[in-house]
N, C-alpha and C positions, 0 to 999 in steps of 0.2 A: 808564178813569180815573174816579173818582168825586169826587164834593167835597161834600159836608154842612153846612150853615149853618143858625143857629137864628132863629126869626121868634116875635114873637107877631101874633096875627089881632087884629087893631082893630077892625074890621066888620064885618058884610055888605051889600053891594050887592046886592037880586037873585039873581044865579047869581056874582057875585064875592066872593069872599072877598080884602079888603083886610088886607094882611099886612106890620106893622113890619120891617125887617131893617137892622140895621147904620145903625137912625135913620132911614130912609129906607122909604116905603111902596110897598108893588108891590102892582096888581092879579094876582090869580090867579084860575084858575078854582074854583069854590065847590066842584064833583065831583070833584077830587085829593085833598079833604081827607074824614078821615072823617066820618060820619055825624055823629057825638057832638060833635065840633068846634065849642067853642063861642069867644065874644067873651072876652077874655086868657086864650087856653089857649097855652102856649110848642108850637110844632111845630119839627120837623127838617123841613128839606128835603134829599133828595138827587138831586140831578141826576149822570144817567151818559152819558156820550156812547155812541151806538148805532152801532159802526163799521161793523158788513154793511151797516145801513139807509143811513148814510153814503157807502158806496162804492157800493151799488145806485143812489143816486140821482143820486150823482156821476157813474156813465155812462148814464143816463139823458140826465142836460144836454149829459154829450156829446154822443149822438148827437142828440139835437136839435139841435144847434148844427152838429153835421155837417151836418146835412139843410137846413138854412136857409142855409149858403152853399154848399152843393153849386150848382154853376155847370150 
């Protein structure tokens, strides 16, 4: 599933790029966005959930979590 929402960048901090969205500012990392990306350029963001990454790490915790009460 995806979902796409539009921001514009307000600053830079540093390595953070400070990004309006929905009236509301989130830091982000400054390397997600391109090169050219400058102070009021409108960006897309898309965020995708990563379901193998998700379920690889999901039994990952299992079995950690096995191994720490294993009696």
């Amino acid at each position: 599933m995806k979902r796409k929402v539009k921001g514009i960048i307000d600053r830079f901090e540093g390595d953070i790029a400070v990004v309006e969205i929905d009236r509301k500012t989130h830091d982000l990392p400054k390397a997600i966005f391109p090169k050219e990306a400058d102070v009021g350029d409108v960006v897309i963001i898309e965020v995708t959930i990563d379901k193998k990454e998700t379920e690889k790490l999901r039994k990952e915790i299992e079995e950690l979590m096995n191994e720490v009460w294993e009696d």
